[in-house]
C-alpha positions, 0 to 999 in steps of 0.5 A, spaced: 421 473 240 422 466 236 424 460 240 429 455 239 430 448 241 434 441 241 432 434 241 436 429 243 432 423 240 427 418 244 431 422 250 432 429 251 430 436 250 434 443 248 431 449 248 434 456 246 432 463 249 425 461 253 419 456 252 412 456 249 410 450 254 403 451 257 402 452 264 396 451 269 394 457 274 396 455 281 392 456 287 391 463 289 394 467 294 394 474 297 398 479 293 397 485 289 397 483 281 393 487 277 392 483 270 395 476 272 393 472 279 397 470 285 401 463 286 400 459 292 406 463 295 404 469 294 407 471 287 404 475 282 404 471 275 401 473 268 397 468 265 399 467 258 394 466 253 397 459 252 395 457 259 402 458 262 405 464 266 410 469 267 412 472 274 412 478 275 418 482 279 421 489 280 427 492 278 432 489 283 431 482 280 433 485 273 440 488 275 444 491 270 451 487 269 458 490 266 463 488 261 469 485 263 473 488 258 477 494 258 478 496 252 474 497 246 467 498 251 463 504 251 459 505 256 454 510 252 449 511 258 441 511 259 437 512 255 430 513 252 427 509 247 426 512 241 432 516 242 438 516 236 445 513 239 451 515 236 457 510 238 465 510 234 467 503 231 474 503 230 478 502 223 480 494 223 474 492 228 471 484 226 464 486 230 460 490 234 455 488 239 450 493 243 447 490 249 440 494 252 439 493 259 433 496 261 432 501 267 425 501 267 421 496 262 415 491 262 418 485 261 411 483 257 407 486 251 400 483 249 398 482 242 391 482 240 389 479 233 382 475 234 385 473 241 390 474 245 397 472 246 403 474 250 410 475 248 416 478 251 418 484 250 424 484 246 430 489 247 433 491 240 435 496 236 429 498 232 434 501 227 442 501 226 446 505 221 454 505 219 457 511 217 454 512 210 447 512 214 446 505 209 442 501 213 445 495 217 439 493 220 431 494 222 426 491 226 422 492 222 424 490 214 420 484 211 424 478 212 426 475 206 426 467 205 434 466 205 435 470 212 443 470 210 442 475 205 440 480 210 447 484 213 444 483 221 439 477 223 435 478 230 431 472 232 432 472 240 427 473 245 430 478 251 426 481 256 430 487 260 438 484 256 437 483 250 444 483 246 446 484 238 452 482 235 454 483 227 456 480 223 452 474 224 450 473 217 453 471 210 453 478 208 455 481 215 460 477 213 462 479 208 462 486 211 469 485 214 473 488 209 481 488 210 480 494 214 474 490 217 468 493 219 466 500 215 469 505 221 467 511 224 461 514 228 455 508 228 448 510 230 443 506 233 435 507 236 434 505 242 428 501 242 424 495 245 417 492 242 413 495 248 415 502 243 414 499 237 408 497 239 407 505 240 409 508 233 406 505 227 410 510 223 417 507 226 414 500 226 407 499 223 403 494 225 398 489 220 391 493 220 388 487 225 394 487 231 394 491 235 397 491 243 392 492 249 398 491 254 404 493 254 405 498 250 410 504 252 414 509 249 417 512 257 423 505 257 429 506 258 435 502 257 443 503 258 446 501 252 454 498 252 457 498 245 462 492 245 467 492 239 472 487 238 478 487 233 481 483 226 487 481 226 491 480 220 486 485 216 480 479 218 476 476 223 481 472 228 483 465 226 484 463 232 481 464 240 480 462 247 473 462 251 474 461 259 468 457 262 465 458 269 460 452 270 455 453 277 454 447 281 446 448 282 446 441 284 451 437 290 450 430 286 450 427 281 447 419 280 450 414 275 448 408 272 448 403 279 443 409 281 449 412 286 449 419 289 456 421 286 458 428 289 459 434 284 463 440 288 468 445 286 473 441 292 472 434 287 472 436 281 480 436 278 479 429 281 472 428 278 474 422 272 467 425 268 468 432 268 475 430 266 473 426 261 468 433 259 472 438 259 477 434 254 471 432 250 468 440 249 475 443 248 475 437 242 468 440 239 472 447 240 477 446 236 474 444 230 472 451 231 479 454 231 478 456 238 482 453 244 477 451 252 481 455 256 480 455 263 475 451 266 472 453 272 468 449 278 463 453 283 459 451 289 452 455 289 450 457 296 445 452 299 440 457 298 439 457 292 441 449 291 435 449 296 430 453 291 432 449 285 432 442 289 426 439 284 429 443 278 428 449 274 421 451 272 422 452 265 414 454 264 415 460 268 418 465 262 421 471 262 425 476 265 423 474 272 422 466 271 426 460 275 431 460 269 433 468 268 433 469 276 438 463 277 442 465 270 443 473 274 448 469 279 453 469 274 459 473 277 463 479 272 467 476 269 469 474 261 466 466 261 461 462 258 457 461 264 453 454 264 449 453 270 448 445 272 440 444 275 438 436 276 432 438 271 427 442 268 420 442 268 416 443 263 408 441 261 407 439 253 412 434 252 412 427 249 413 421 253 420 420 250 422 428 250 427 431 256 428 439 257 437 437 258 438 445 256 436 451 255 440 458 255 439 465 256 438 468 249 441 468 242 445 472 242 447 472 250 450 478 254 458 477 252 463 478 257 457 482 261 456 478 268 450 479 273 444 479 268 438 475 266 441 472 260 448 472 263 449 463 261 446 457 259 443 452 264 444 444 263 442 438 267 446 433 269 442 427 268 447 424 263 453 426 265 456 419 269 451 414 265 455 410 258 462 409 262 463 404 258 464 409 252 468 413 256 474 411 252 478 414 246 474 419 241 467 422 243 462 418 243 456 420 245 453 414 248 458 416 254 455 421 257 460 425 259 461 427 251 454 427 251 453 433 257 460 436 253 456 436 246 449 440 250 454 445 252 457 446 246 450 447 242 448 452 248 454 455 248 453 456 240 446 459 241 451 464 246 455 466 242 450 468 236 449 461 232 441 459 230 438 451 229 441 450 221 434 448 221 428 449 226 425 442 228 419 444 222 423 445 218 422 451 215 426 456 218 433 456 217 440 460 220 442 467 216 448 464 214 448 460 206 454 454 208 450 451 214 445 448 209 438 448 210 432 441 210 426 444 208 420 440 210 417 440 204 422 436 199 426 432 205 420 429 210 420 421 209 416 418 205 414 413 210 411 419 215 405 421 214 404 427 219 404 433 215 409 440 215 407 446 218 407 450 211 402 445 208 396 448 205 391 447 209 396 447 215 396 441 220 393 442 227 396 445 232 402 440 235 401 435 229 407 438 224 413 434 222 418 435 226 425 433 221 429 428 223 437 427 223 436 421 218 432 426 214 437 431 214 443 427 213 439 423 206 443 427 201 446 434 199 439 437 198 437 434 205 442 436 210 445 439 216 443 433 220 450 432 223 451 440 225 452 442 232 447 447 231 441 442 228 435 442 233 435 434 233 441 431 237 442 423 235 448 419 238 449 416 231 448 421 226 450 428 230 457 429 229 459 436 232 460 439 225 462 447 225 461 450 218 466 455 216 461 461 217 458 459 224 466 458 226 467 466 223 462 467 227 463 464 234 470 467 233 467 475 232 464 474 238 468 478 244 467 473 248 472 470 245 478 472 246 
């Protein structure tokens, strides 16, 4: 359930897997909503301890999707939570990602330690187990200090669709032998936090939390086993990732304020999506894989229609402005990106904009329909910086600068975390992305303090690690990565690791 985030800097913002921003209450109106209030257009929202709320929908809103793939996909069925599943990885396979789409599930559990707060109720495997009933992973192991270690890393927030893939890990890695990952029967436990919170044997909870709503142990999930295979006794070298962008918007305005139109019809002529797409299958190819097809689509009206402000990112959860703009994404094995005007969102800083946000990390690979089924990013900077248009990317060229953002989310899609988290004391599970600890790379000069200080700073006043910090030396980098959190158009500079490349080219979006 953690949150992740990229900051262009002084300019934009990008966020990973939902957001934490408050939200007031609307004015009431008349509807059922047992535990929350009702908007001024009649839906239920929940409040959330944090002032923001969170929609509440029925199951239709939440479709279930089906992958794309015809081979190495198993359709296991639905099942209860608790229950132990059994699945086959074949010999010479590079990764296996489980997908749970819930059937019937609440979309939220409350916490309660002192007082109360809301997350969402993250689909996951409580358990998974390889053939010699070693364990790869479990929901509930103490998180050592180095995340890289561990042979399964989950740190998504993914109510009603949540996706696991391994490897994504140093050590899941390594597990890719020359026959690839250990073949034969696999087993995993069907679960989501509503049933940890319901099962303090399988997952004891501290003495001083408890859950006051939410809790459940009657959930059931379809659960999709995806297996991808290694060629040449290893993870490919190389692959190929198709994209599906969604026009959500019919224009976009450059820098002499004109409205200039975004549809599919003008899209093979349209100079900046060009200038775009060349700049992403740039940034790709440094990752050994190859943009494919590029696919533009007009959205119905409608829904231009219910976006026409942008997507309320305050409302989080399965059944907010983001996920159900998301589950529009047609079947298909693409990268879906969603193109919105803007987000909207309360609690940033004067010089901070939401530019993109994707579903969660992992997302749902090759399976369309879903809350999580892509990434949304603006058009704000797409016909701005023509002028830099020109040569290699640059990112005061506003086309490279939407290419880049994509990028980044389409990292988070396909199973990559920030190198460093803006605190600057949580870092990625993989040991060659390296880390900028906040406690011996924040600059001198800067006089907030970091987040692990004791005593710790006020809430909101932490120091949130710069690109210029983290690019100062070989103890205090990452800065230039992709998948830092911070962007900054002179020292951002797309960098890829050998790790993070393994892992975007395991992912059977990929092919």
């Amino acid at each position: 359930m953690r949150t992740s985030a990229l900051l262009l800097s002084a300019v934009v913002l990008l966020a990973g897997c939902g957001s934490d921003s408050s939200k007031s209450s609307s004015s009431p109106a008349t509807c059922t909503c047992p535990g929350g209030s009702c908007n001024a257009d009649g839906v239920c929202v929940i409040d959330d301890s944090d002032g923001g709320t969170a929609p509440v929908c029925d199951a239709s809103a939440k479709p279930v999707g089906t992958s794309a793939l015809l081979e190495r996909v198993q359709k296991l069925g639905t099942f209860k939570v608790g229950e132990t599943v059994a699945f086959d990885v074949p010999a010479n396979t590079a990764s296996v990602t489980i997908v749970e789409q819930a059937i019937s599930a609440p979309d939220y559990v409350v916490l309660a330690s002192g007082q109360t707060f809301k997350v969402d109720n993250t689909a996951v495997p409580l358990m998974v187990k390889d053939p010699d009933g070693n364990v790869v992973y479990d929901d509930n192991q103490q998180i050592p200090d180095d995340l890289s270690s561990l042979l399964a890393y989950y740190g998504g927030a993914s109510p009603s669709t949540g996706t696991f893939t391994i490897p994504n890990t140093t050590a899941g890695l390594a597990m890719v032998g020359p026959s690839g990952l250990p073949a034969g029967p696999w087993s995993m436990i069907v679960s989501d936090y509503a049933y940890e919170c319901t099962n303090p044997a399988a997952s004891p909870l501290p003495s001083d939390l408890s859950c006051p709503t939410g809790a459940t142990d009657e959930s059931t999930y379809d659960v999709t086993v995806i297996t991808k295979p290694t060629e040449a006794g290893a993870i490919p070298a190389t692959g190929t990732l198709d994209v599906a962008i969604y026009f959500v918007v019919a224009t976009a305005e450059d820098s002499s304020g004109t409205d200039r139109e975004l549809s599919a019809a003008a899209a093979a002529s349209d100079p900046d999506l060009g200038r775009m797409a060349t700049t992403l299958r740039t940034i790709f190819s440094n990752a050994g894989v190859t943009v494919g097809s590029i696919t533009y689509k007009d959205l119905p009206e409608s829904v231009r229609a219910a976006y026409a402000t942008g997507v309320n990112v305050d409302e989080a959860g399965a059944c907010g402005e983001l996920s159900q703009l998301l589950k529009l994404a047609e079947a298909g094995n693409t990268l879906n990106i969603f193109f919105v005007s803007s987000f909207q969102a309360t609690g940033l800083a004067e010089n901070q904009l939401i530019v993109g946000i994707d579903g969660t990390i992992p997302g749902p690979s090759t399976i369309g329909g879903t809350i999580a089924s892509g990434a949304a990013v603006t058009t704000h900077d797409l016909r701005f910086g023509s002028a830099h248009c020109n040569g290699d990317p640059n990112l005061d060229c506003g086309a490279d600068l939407t290419a880049y953002i994509i990028a980044h989310e389409a990292g988070h899609f396909l199973g990559l975390y920030h190198v460093t988290e803006s605190g600057g004391t949580l870092f990625d599970p993989l040991d060659d992305s390296a880390p900028c600890p906040c406690s011996t790379c924040k600059a001198a000069s800067a006089t907030d303090r970091c987040s692990d200080a004791i005593p710790p700073p006020a809430t909101n006043t932490e120091h949130q690690m710069t690109v210029t910090e983290c690019t100062a030396s070989t103890s205090c980098s990452g800065g230039a990565n992709l998948m830092f959190w911070l962007l900054d158009s002179q020292g951002s500079l797309g960098i890829l690791t050998p790790q993070q490349q393994a892992v975007i080219r395991a992912n059977p979006l990929v092919q």
